[in-house]
N, C-alpha and C positions, 0 to 999 in steps of 0.2 A: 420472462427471464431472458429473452431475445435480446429487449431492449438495454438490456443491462450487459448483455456479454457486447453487443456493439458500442455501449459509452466506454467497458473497460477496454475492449481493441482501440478504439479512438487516446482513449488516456494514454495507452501503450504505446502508439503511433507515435504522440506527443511527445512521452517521454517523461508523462505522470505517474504511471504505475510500470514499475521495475521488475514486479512479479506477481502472479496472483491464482486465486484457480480454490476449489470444492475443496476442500477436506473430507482423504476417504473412508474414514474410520466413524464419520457421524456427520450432523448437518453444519452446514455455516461453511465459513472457506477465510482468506486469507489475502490482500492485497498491499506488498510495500508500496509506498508512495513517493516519490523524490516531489517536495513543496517546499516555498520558500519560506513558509510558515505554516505553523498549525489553523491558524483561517482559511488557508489557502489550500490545506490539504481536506480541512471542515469545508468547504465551499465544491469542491472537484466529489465529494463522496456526497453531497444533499444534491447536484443535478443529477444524479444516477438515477435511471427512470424506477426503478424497483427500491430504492431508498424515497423517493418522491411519493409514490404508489401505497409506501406503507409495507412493502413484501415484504425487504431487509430493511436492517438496523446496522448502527455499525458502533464502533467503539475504536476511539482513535489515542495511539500510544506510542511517544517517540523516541528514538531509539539513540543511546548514546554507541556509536559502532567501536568494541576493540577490534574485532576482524573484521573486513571487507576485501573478497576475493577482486571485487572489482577496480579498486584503484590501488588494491596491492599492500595498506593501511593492516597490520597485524599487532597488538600490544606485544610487549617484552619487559623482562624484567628489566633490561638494562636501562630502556626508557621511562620506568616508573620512578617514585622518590619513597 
């Protein structure tokens, strides 16, 4: 699991994974991804040594954002049709 918290620092460095970490209420955990595509973000989670290894699995699902704090992006009624 070493190896795998050092590939998610490295993605993180990069600016591949925007967030991630255990979930503490049971097993498994959670990783957003910034990819320019869905092979891209399939390709960055199959070098993960512990996805490689067989340890994790992952399950990949993308996100249309109405809110994002990070670039300030919020739905509104006014903006909707």
């Amino acid at each position: 699991m070493l190896a795998h918290l050092h590939s998610m620092r490295k993605g993180y460095e990069e600016g591949n994974v925007l967030f991630g970490g255990p979930f503490r209420s049971s097993e498994g955990g959670i990783a957003l991804l910034e990819a320019e595509s869905r092979l891209h973000a399939r390709s960055f989670m199959d070098r993960d040594p512990a996805v490689s290894a067989g340890i994790l699995d992952y399950d990949l699902f993308e996100v249309r954002p109405f809110f994002d704090a990070i670039s300030g992006d919020a739905w509104s009624q006014q903006g909707s049709s």
